[in-house]
C-alpha positions in Angstrom: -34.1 68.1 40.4 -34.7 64.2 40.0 -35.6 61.1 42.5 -32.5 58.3 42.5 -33.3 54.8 42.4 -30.7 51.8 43.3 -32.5 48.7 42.8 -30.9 45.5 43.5 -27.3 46.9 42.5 -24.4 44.4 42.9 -20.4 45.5 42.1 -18.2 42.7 41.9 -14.2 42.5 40.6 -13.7 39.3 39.0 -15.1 36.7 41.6 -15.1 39.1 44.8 -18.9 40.8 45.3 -18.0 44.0 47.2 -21.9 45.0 47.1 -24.8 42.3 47.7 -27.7 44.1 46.4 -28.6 47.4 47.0 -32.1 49.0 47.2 -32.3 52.7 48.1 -35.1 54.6 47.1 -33.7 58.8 47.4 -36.7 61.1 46.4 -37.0 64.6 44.7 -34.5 67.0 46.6 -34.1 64.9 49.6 -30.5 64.7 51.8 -29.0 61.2 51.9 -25.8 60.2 53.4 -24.5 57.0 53.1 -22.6 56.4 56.1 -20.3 53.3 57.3 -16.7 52.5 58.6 -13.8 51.9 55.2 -14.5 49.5 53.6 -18.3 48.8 53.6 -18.9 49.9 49.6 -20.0 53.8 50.2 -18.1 55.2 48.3 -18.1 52.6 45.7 -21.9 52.9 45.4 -21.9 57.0 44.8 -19.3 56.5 42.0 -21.5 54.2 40.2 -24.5 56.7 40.5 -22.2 59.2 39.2 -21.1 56.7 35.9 -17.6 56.2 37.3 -18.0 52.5 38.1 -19.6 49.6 35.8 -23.0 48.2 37.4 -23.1 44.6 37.9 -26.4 43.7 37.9 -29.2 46.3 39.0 -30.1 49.4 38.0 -29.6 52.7 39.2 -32.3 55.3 37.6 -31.8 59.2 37.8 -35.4 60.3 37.9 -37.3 58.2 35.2 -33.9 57.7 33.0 -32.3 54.6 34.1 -28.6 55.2 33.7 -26.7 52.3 33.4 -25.0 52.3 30.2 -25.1 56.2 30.4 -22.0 58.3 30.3 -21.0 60.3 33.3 -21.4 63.7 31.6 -24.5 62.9 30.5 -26.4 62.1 33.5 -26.8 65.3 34.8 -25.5 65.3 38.2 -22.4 67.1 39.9 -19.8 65.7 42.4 -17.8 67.4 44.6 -14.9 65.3 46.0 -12.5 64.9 49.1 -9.7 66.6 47.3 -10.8 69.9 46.2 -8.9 69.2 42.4 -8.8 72.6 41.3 -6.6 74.0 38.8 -4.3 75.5 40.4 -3.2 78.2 37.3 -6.6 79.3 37.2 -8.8 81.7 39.0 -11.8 81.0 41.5 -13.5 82.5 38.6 -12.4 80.4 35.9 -12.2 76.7 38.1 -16.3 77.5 38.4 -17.4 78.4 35.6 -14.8 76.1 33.6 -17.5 73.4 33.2 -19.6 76.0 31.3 -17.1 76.8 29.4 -16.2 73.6 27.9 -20.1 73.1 27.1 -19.9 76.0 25.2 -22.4 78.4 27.0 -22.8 81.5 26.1 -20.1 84.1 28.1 -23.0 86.1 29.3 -24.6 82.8 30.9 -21.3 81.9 32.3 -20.9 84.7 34.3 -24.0 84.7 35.6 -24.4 81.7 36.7 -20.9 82.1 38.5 -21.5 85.2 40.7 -25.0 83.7 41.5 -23.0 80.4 42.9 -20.2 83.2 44.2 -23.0 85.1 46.0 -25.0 81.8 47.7 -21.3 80.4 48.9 -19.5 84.1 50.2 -16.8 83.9 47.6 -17.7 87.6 45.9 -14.3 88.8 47.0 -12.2 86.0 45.9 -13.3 85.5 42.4 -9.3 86.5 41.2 -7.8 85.1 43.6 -6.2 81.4 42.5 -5.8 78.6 44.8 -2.8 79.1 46.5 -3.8 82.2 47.9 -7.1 80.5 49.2 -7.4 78.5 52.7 -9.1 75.0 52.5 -12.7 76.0 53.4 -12.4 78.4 50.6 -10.9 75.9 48.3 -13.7 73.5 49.3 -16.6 76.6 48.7 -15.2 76.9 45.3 -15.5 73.1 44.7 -18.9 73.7 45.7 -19.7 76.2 43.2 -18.0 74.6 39.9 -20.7 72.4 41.0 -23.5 74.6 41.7 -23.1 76.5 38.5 -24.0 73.5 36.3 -27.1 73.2 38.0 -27.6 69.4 37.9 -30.4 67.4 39.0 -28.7 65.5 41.5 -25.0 66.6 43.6 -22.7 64.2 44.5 -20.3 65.0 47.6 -17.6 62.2 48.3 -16.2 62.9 52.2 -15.4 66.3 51.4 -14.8 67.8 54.2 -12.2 64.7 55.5 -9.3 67.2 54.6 -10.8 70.0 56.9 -9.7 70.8 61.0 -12.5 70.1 63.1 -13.4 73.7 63.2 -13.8 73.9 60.0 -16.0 71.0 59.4 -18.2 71.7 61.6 -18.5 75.1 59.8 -18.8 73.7 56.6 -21.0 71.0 57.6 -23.8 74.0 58.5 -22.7 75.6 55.0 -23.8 72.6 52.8 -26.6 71.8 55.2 -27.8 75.4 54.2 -27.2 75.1 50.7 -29.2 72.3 50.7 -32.4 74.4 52.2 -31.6 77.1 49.6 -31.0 75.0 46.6 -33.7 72.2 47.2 -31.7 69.4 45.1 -31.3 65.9 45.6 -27.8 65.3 47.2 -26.5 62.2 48.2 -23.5 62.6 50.4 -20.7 59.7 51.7 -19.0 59.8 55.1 -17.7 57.5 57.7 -18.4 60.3 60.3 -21.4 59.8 62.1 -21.4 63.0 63.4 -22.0 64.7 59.6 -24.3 62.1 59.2 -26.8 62.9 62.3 -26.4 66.7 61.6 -27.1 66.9 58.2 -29.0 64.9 56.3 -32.8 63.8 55.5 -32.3 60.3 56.2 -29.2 58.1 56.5 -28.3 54.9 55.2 -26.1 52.2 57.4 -23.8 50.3 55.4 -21.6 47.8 56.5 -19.8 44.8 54.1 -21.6 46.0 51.1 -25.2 45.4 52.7 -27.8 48.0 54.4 -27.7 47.9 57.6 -30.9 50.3 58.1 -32.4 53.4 56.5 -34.1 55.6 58.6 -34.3 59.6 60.0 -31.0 60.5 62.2 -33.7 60.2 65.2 -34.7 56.8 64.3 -31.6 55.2 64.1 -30.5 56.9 67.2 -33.8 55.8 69.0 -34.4 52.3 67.4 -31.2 50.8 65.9 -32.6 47.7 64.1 -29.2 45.7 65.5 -26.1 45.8 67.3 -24.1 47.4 64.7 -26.5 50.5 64.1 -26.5 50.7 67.5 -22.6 51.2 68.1 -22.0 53.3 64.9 -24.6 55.7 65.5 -23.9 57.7 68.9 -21.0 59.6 70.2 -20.2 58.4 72.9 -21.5 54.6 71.6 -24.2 52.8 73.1 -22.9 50.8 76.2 -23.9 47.1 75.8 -24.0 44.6 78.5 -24.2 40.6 77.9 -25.9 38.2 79.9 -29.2 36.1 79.9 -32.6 36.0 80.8 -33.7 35.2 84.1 -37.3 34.7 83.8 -39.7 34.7 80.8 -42.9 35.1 82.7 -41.3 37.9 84.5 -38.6 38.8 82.3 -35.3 39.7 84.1 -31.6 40.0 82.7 -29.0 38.8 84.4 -25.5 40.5 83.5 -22.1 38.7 83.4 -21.0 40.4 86.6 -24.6 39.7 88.0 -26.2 43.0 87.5 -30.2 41.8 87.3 -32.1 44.1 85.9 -36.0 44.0 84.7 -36.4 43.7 81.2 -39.6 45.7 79.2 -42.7 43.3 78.9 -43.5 41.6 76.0 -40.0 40.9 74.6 -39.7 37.4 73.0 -37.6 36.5 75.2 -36.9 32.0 76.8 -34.8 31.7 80.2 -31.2 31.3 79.9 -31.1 33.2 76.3 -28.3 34.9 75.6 -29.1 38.5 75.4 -27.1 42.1 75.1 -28.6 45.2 76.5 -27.9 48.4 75.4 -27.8 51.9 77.3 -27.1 55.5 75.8 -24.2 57.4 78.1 -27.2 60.2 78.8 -29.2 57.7 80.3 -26.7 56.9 83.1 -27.0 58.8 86.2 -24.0 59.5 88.5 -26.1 60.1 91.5 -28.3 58.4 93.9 -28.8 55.2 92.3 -28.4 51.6 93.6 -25.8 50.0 90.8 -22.4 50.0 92.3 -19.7 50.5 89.9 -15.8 52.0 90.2 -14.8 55.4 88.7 -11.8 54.3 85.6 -11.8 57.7 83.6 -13.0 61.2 83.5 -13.0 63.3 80.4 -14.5 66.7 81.1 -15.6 68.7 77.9 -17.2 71.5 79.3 -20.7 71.4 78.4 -20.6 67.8 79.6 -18.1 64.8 81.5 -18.0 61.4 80.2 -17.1 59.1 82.9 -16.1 55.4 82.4 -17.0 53.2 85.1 -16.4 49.6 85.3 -19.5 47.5 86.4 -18.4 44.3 87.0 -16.3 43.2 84.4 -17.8 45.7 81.8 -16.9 49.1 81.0 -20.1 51.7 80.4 -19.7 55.1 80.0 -22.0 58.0 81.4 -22.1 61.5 79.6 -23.3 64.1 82.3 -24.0 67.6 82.7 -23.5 68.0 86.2 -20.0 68.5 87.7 -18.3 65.2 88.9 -16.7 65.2 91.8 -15.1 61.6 91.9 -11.9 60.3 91.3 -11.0 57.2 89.7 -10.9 54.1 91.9 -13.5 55.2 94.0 -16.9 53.2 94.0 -20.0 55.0 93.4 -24.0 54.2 92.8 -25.2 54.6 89.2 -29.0 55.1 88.2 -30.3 53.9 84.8 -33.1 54.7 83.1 -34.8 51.6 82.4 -37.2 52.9 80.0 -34.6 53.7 77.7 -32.9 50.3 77.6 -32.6 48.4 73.9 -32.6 44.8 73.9 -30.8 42.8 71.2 -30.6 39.1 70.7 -27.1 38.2 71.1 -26.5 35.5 68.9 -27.8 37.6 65.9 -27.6 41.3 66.8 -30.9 41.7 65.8 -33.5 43.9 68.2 -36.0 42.8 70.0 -39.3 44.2 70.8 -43.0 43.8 71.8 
């Protein structure tokens, strides 16, 4: 197992930068994600930790060993990819252990090390088996263990569970998350779902244009998004925002657009008439008794919970509730919000604000 070290990594093609320096510290068997929407340089990052894309300028270290000019075999790690590239005339046997076999180990060690990956991913049974006989969890398990079997310092995973039905991910999401607490080794892990992201790993990293947005624990970038854009990527449902200004900086008070005034938490930096957005999770809406008129636009029961969209003012916001709803859309009703839950950002620069 080994630490990974991004310091200060740029990528650019010809005169286009794609990633503005990079600094991510990933220690000793810890699960990182690198999460963001297409585009933002995720991906592009992890292959140039794996040895698949030149460096810039920066440096990107595997434990001690900095690894810039070092080949991709040679750096000890192990990717497994959004397309399962398995050889199709081979069996699940021989696709894991084929790695092994092209370094020349011993056939003794080979087998080995494949039933022990076989055993820790459930694929005893289908060790003859080829491919095409294989559904695509299985197909994605065996990806897993060519990869396990070489026993790298670091794994690489590359969306790979974007080819998967929603059932199945969220199966396979627990199965890597496990593997992870068996194995203990450093994984760094790309998706744009922040679902995968929250359930999953150690810490996550926030990527957007080929900057950081924020590093932090699943909880802390759930409970204190550093700006606007953390804000709305990490939740499902997203964070409702409302714009409007400050009221009173003695006594601070928001005023919405639609002239919704509520208090604001003391201590904010905040001057009268600055433009400010303020954000509210869906669970900290309630339906019932409150004193915030707003008008019933959509209702999406999912069982466990509703999500209701409601329009206050000239601004949607959407509740997530576990009580039954028994409105209708069109008709007016009185929301409660808690205000000790509110975030505050500045709206000029998405930035937070706090005491």
């Amino acid at each position: 197992m080994a630490s990974v070290t991004v310091d200060n990594v740029r990528k650019s093609y010809v005169n286009f930068e794609v990633l503005h320096g990079i600094d991510i510290e990933i220690q000793d068997g810890e699960f990182v994600i690198l999460v963001g929407p297409s585009g933002c340089g995720k991906s592009t990052l992890l292959r140039m930790i794996a040895g698949l894309e030149d460096i810039s300028s920066g440096t990107v270290a595997i434990g001690s060993k900095v690894v810039n000019n070092v080949a991709p075999k040679e750096r000890d790690i192990a990717m497994v990819f959004q397309s399962y590239a398995l050889y199709p005339h081979l069996t699940v046997e021989a696709n894991m252990g084929f790695s092994l076999r092209l370094a020349k180990a011993p056939k003794s060690e080979i087998s080995r090390r494949v039933k022990e990956a076989a055993q820790i991913l459930g694929l005893e049974t289908l060790l003859d088996r080829y491919p095409r006989n294989l559904s695509g969890g299985q197909r994605q398990r065996v990806a897993m263990g060519r990869a396990i079997v070489r026993q790298p310092q670091v794994f690489l995973f590359d969306e790979p569970l974007s080819n998967l039905d929603a059932k199945l991910r969220v199966q396979m999401r627990s199965e890597i998350k496990q593997l992870h607490q068996r194995l203990k080794t450093t994984i760094v892990y790309v998706t744009h779902d922040q679902i995968e992201a929250m359930t999953m790993a150690d810490r996550i990293v926030v990527m957007r244009d080929g900057y950081v947005e924020q590093i932090g624990s699943p909880l802390e970038l759930y409970d204190r998004p550093s700006n606007l854009f953390v804000a709305g990527f990490i939740g499902s449902p997203g964070m409702n925002f409302i714009p409007g200004t400050v009221l009173d900086a003695l006594q601070p008070a928001f005023r919405s657009e639609s002239g919704l005034v509520l208090p604001l938490p003391t201590g904010i930096p905040v001057t009268p008439g600055q433009a400010l957005i303020v954000g509210i999770r869906p669970e900290h809406i309630g339906v019932r008794q409150g004193d915030i008129e707003a008008i019933v636009e959509l209702i999406e029961p999912t069982g466990a919970e509703t999500q209701i969209t409601f329009r206050l003012g000239g601004t949607p916001v959407i509740a997530s509730v576990r009580e039954r709803f028994d409105k209708h859309p069109g008709e007016k009703v009185l929301l409660q919000m808690d205000l000790s839950a509110v975030h505050v950002f500045d709206a000029k620069t998405g930035a937070r604000l706090e005491a």
